[in-house]
N, C-alpha and C positions, 0 to 999 in steps of 0.2 A: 732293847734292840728293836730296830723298827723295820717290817717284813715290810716290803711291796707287792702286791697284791700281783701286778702283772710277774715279779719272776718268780712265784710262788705258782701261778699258771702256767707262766713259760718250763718250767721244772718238772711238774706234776705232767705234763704233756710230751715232755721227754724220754720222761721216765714209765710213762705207761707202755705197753706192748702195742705196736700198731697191730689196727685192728682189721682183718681181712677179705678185702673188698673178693666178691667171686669175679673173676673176669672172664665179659663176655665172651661168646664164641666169635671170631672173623666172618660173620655169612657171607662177606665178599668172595674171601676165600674157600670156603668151603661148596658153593656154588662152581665157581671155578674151576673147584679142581671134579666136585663131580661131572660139571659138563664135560672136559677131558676125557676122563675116563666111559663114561656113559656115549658120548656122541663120536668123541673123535675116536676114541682109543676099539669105542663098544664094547668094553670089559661090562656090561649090562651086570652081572652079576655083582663084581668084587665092590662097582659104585653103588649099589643098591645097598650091599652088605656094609658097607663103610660109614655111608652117609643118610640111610633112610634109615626110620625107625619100623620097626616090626609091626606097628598096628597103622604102619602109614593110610590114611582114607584118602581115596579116590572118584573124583566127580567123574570121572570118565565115565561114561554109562556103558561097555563094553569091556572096562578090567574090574575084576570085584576087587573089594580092600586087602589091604596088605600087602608088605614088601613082596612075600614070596609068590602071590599071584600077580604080582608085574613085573617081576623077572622071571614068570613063567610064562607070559604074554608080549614080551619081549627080546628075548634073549632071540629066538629065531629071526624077528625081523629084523634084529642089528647085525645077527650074524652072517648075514646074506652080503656079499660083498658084492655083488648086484648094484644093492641099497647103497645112497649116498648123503650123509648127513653134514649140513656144513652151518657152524653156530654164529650166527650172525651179527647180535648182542646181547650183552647178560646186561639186565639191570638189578641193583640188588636195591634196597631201602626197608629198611630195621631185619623188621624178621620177614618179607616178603621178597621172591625174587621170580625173577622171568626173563626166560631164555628164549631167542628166538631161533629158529632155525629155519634153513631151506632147506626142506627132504623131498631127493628125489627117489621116488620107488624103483624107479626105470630109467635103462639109460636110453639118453635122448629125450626123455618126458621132461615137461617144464617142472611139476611135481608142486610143492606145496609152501606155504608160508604157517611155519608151525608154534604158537605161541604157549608154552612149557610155563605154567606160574607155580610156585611152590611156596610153602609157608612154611618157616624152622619153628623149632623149640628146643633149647641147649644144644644147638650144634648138627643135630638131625632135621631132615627136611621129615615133617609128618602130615602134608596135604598137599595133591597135587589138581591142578583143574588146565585144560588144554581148549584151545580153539588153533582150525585147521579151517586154512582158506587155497583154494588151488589157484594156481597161476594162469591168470587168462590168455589163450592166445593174444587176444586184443584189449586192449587197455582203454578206457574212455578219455586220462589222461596221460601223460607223457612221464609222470611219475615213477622210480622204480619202487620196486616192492621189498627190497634187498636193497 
């Protein structure tokens, strides 16, 4: 009897156990839903405990590392309802993402142009770096900033 080499293949690759891809995390998603909760919601804590990792590092030269010293550095300013945070655009691309936001400290103040970068690794964000530009009364362009 004469085998053919392709259903001898085609067989053996049916018959084997697929094999199990890990599947990535969504960082679209998970960006998303932390800004939600972090900016709109200002649950500072439960997105920090959710979505950062515990030895998170921080360029900020003003919060030391770690999750729980930036939700200790945090939590008061979000919880000021004063404070107004509004997220402008999230872009996400691989494991990198960056959220923009207009914070205003004060009401009536123009407030700031806040740009939030974060870098994941399985599904937690573990580096954050920030640049904060304030809203000029006068603009050289006609541009907006938002």
């Amino acid at each position: 009897m004469k085998v053919w080499p392709a259903l001898v293949l085609g067989a053996a690759m049916i018959a084997a156990p697929a094999m199990a891809k890990p599947v990535d995390p969504d960082n679209r998603a998970i960006i998303r839903d932390f800004a939600r909760l972090f900016y709109t919601e200002r649950k500072v804590k439960q997105a920090f405990e959710t979505y950062v990792a515990p030895d998170y590092v921080q360029h900020n030269p003003g919060i030391a590392d770690g999750r729980d010293a930036a939700v200790a550095a945090l939590a008061t300013m979000f919880a000021d309802p004063a404070k107004h945070f509004t997220v402008e655009q999230i872009l996400v691309d691989g494991d990198m993402a960056v959220i923009h936001i207009h914070a205003i400290p004060t009401p009536g103040s123009r407030g700031a142009s806040v740009f939030d970068m974060y870098r994941m690794r399985d599904g937690k964000i573990v580096e954050h770096w920030d640049a904060i530009q304030l809203v000029p009364e006068k603009a050289a362009n006609s541009h907006p900033m938002f």
